[in-house]
N, C-alpha and C positions, 0 to 999 in steps of 0.2 A: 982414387976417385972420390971425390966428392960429391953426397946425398943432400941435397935443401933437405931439408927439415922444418921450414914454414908449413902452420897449416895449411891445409888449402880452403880458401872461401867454399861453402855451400853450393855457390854456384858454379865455382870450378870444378867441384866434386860430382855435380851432377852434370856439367858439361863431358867428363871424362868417361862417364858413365854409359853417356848417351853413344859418345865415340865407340868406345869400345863395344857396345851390344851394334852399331851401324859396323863395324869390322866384321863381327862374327854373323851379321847377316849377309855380307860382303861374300865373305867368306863359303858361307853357305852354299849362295847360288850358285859362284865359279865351279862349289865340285857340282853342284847338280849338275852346270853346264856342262860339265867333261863327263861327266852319266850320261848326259843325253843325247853329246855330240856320238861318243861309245857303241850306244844302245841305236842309233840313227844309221851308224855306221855297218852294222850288222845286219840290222834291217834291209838298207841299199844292195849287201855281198849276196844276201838271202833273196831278195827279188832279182835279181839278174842270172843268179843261177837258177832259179825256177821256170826262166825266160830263155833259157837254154834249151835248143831244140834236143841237142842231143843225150839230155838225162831222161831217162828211166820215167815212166808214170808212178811207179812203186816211191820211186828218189824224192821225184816231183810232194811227193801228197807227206813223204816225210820232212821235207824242207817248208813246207808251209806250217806243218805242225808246230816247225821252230822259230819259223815268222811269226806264228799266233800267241805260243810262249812268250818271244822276247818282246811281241809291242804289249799283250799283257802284262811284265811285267813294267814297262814303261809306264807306261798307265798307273800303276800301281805307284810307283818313283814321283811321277808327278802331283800323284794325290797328298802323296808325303808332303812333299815340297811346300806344297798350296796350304797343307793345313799346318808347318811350318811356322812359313810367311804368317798366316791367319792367327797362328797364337802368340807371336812376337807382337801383333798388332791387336791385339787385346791384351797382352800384358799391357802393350804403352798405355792402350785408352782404362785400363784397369785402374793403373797405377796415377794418370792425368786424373781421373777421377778422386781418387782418395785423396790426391793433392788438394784441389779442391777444395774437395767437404773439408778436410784439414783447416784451409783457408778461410773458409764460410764461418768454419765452426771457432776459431780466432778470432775473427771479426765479429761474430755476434758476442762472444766472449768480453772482448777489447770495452763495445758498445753498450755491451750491461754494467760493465762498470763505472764506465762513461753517465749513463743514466740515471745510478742511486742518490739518492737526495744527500745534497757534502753535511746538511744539518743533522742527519742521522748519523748516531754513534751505532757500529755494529759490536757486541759482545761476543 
């Protein structure tokens, strides 16, 4: 098998970059999704047998107990997620940012040098 070995452009690098963090966000949500299809699933078994005429009052108030359990832990799973999602999209806007100033601070850079007088000798 044969490896290229060409660098790759800067902007390919940061295109693959971008790929593969869009993967692992990909990634991400599908397990959340099978978390929460899971955790939705149990929820459904648990309200139907609570709706069961014929369990117990006793049954009944421990079965809710584990309905309350598992949507709060749902709950909790979601919160995960969202703050997740939320720090992937403040690293982008983090790192958009540093690009930037990078950028600005190039360019003022470029344009100070652009601006010294060509008659002046620097020592």
């Amino acid at each position: 098998m044969t490896i290229n070995q060409t660098p790759q452009s800067p902007m390919q690098s940061q295109h693959d970059a971008r790929v593969a963090l869009l993967e692992r966000i990909v990634d991400s949500a599908l397990i959340a999704g099978h978390r929460h299809v899971e955790q939705f699933a149990r929820l459904a078994a648990l309200a139907r047998a609570i709706t069961n005429e014929h369990i117990s009052s006793e049954d009944r108030t421990t079965l809710i107990g584990i309905l309350e359990n598992i949507a709060h832990h749902a709950e909790l799973d979601a919160t995960l997620d969202i703050e997740f999602i939320g720090g992937v999209r403040a690293g982008q806007v983090i790192g958009r940012l540093v690009r930037m100033a990078g950028r600005r601070s190039d360019a003022q850079n470029a344009s100070a040098g652009l601006a010294t007088d060509v008659n002046v000798t620097k020592h």
